[in-house]
N, C-alpha and C positions, 0 to 999 in steps of 0.2 A: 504494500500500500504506500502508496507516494501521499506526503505532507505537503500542500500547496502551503505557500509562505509570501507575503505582502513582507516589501523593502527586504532587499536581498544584502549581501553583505556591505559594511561598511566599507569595505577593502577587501584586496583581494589575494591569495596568494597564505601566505604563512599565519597571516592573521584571522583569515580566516579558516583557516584548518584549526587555528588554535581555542578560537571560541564555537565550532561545533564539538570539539572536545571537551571543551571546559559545559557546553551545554547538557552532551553526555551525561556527567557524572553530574552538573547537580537536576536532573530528571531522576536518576536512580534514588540519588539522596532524598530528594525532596518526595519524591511518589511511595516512598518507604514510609513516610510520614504522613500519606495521606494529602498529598500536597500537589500542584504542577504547576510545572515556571512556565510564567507565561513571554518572556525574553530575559535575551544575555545580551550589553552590550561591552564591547573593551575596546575602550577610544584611546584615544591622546597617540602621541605617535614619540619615536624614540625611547631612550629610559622609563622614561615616565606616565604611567597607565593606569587608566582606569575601567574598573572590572564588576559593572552590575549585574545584578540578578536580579528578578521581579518575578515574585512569587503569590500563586491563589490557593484558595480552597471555598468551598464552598458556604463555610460559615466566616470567612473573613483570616487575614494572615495575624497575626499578636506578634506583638515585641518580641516575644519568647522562641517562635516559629522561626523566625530570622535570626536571633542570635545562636540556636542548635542549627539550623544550618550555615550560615556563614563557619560557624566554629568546624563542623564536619569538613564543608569543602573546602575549608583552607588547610586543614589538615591534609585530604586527600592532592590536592592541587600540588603540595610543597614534599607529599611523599613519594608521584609521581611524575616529579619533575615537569609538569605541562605548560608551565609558564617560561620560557628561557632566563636561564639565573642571571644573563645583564638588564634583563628589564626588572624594572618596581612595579608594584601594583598598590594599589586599596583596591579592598574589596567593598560592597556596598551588597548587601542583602535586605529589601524592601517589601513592599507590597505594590499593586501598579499603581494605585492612586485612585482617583475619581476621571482622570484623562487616559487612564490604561492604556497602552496602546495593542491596536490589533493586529494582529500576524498570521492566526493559523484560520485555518477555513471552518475551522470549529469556534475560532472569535467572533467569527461573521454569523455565523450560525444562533450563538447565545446570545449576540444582543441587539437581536433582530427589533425594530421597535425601539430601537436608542437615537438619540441626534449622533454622529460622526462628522468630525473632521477630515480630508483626505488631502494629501498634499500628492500632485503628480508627479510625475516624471516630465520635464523636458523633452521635446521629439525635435528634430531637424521642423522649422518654420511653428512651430509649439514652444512658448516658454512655459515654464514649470506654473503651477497653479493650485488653487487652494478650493478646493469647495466642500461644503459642508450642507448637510442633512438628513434624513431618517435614515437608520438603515434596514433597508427591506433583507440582506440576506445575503445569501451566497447561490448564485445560479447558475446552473452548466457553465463550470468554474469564473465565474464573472462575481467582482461586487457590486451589487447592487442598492442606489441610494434616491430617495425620493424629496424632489423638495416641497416642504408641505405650506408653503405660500400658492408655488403654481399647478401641485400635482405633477410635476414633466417630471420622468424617471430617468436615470443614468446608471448606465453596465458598465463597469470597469473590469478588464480583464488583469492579472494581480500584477506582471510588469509595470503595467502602467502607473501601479500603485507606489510609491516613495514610502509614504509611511501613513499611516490606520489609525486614531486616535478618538476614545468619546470624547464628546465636545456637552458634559451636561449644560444647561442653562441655570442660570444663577437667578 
């Protein structure tokens, strides 16, 4: 079974080999606990990096959730060597927030009926773009978002998607 994925790597090459690994292990971690991350990211570039995780469940992530796993995977991170020992890291182990962002075809799935934000992708004669509203869902592999001033529906197919974010209203 293939996992469709909205905003594909950050970069490309070593780093990202090293955060589907590092995603890996805290999915094991975290799904042990009754838990599932819902993204990895690890920015910054050169020495210096940084290494989130964003973690759910279905009653809500606690303090506590996060500090047994951050405490596990940095354990496991630094026993199996998967970070290269010249780079630094912080780790950050969270919850996604109230702006969570969405990524897997099962995000699009759960909060079908939510406002979204989406930010595009840039095309040759297309500059990048923002648009926001409901999200109807996930449809022969397309996202799907309605806007509920004019009713006009829009398919995005998940390339074209940059990055997936709720947008509640305040």
């Amino acid at each position: 079974m293939s996992v469709a994925r909205i905003g594909g790597p950050k970069s490309g090459g070593a780093d990202s080999a090293v955060r589907e690994r590092i995603r890996g292990l805290a999915e094991q971690i975290a799904a042990a606990a009754g838990m599932d991350v819902v993204d990895v990211d690890f920015v910054g570039s050169g020495r210096q990096r940084l290494l989130r995780v964003f973690l759910d469940k279905p009653a809500g992530i606690t303090h506590g959730d996060c500090e047994s796993v951050s405490r596990q995977l940095s354990a496991v991170l630094d026993a199996e060597e998967v970070i290269p020992e010249d780079i630094s890291y912080v780790l950050e182990v969270s919850s996604p927030g109230l702006e969570r962002r969405l990524v897997k075809r099962e995000d699009f799935q759960r909060f079908a009926g939510q406002r979204v934000r989406l930010q595009l992708r840039s095309a040759p004669g297309r500059p990048r773009r923002r648009v926001t509203g409901v999200l109807e869902g996930w449809f022969d592999d397309r996202v799907r978002i309605r806007q509920p001033e004019s009713g006009e529906v829009w398919d995005f197919a998940p390339d074209e998607v940059e990055r997936a974010n709720l947008a509640p209203t305040w």
